[in-house]
N, C-alpha and C positions, 0 to 999 in steps of 0.2 A: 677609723676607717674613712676613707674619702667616700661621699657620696656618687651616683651614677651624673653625668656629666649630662647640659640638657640635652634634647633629645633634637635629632636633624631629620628631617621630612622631606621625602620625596615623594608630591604629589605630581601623577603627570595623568592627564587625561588625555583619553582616546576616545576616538568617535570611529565605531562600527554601524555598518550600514546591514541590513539585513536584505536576502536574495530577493531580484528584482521577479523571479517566478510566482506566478499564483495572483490572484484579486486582490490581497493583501493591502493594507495603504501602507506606505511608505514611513515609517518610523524610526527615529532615530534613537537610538543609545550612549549614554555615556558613561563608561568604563572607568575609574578610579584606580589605580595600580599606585598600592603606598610600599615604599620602600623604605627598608630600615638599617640597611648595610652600614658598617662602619668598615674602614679599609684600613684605621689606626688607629692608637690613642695617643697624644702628644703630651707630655708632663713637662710641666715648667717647673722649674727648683728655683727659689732667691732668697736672700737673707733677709730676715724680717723687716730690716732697717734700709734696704736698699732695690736696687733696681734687678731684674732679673740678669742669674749667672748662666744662667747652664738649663737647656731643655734636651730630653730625651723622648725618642718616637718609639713606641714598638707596637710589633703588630694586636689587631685587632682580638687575635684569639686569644691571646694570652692576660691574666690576670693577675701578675706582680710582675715586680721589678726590680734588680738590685743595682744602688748609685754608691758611685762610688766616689773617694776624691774631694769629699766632704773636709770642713775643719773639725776640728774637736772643740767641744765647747761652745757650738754655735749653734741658733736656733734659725732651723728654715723653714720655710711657706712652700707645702707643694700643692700645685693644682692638676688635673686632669683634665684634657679635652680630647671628645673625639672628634676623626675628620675621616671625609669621603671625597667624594669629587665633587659633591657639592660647597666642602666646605670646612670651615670650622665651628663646631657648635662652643657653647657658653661654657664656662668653666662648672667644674666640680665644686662641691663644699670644700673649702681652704681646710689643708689639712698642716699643723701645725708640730715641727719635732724639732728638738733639743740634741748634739751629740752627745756623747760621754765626752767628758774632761778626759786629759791626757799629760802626763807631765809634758814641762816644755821640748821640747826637739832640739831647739837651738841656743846655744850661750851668747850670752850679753856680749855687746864688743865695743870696740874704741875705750878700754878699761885706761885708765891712764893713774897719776898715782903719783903727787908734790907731800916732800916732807913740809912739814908749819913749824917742826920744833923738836928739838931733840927726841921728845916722847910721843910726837901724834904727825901724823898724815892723811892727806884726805883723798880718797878716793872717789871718783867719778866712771861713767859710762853709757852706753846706748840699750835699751832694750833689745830682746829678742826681737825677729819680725813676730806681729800680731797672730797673724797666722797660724804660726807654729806653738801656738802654748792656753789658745782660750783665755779663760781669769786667771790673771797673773795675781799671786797674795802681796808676792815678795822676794825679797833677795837675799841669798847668803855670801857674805863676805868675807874671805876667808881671809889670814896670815900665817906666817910661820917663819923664827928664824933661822938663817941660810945656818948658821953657823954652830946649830945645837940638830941636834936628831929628832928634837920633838915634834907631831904631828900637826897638821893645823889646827887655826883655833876657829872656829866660827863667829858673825856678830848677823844678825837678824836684822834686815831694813824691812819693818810692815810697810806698805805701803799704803793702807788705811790710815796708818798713823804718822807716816812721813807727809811734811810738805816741800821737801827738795824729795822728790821720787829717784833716780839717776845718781843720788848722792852719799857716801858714809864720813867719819870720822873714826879713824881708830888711833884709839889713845893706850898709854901706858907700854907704850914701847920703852926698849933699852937703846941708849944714847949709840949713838954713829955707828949702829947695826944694818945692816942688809936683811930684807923680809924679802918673800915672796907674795903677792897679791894676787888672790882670783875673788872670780865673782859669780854665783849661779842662780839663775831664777829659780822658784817655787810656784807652786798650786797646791791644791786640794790632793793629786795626785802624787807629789811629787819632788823634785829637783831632776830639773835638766843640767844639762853637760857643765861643765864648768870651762869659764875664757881660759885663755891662754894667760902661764905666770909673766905678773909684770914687777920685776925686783924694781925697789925701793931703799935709801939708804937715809936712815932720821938723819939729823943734824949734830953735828960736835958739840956747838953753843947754841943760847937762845934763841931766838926765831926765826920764821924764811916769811916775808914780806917784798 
């Protein structure tokens, strides 16, 4: 729970004079009028790592809020402050949330796809945007030949354990055959869309250099 945001003070003194009737001496007063309006609370939202995105204002009487528009998979810093016409007071206790993961949204692109040899081809391509997918694990890379019924086959790129991240080989292909190639991200959650097929045709003889 965020805590109460510090607190904004409106001290104003006033000086009353008391009736000039009567023997009375002449005494003065000073009046203390503390005010404690708030006219709003302003929420700032940023990503823990960066600079602030996005603040929202809502009125004072109200006690939650719902933000939307959020990524998945990412952790933001909200703060609280309230304001008057005096002001902006200090922020609230940082309050600190994580979204749910989300499989990815969007498919890898720029897939591209050179035979190396009768039997293997290498594929390459661009991630998703960042945005759209949180922690990405990994990739599956799909095949299949154009010229039999069989379904595709998958090949797993961890990305923990790759050091070309953007990069596969798939080998044991049939000589001077036509594949089809996709490619689709993973998460925790999932597999997002898959690229669009990019056909491929291995080589007749030894190798492509």
């Amino acid at each position: 729970m965020i805590g109460h945001p510090a607190e904004l003070r409106d001290d104003r003194r006033r000086t009353i004079f008391p009736p000039e009737e009567g023997t009375c001496n002449k005494l003065r007063f000073v009046v203390i009028f503390i005010t404690n309006i708030f006219s709003l609370f302003f929420i700032a939202i940023e990503e823990a790592k960066d600079e602030p995105l996005e603040s929202v204002r809502v009125s004072a009487s109200e006690t939650k809020v719902t933000v939307t528009g959020l990524n998945p998979g990412t952790t933001y810093v909200f703060k609280v402050y309230a304001e008057n016409t005096l002001g902006r007071s200090g922020p609230s206790q940082d309050l600190t949330i994580t979204t749910e993961e989300e499989a990815p949204s969007n498919s890898p692109q720029d897939v591209k796809v050179v035979p190396l040899s009768s039997s293997m081809v290498k594929v390459t391509w661009k991630g998703p945007s960042p945005s759209s997918l949180g922690y990405l694990l990994g990739y599956y890379v799909g095949y299949r030949d154009l010229s039999s019924n069989d379904p595709f086959v998958y090949k797993t790129v961890d990305i923990s354990k790759q050091q070309r991240l953007n990069e596969a080989l798939i080998s044991n292909l049939r000589r001077n055959t036509k594949y089809a190639i996709t490619v689709q991200g993973y998460n925790s959650k999932g597999a997002g869309p898959a690229s669009k097929e990019v056909i491929v045709q291995t080589l007749q003889h030894g190798t492509y250099f």
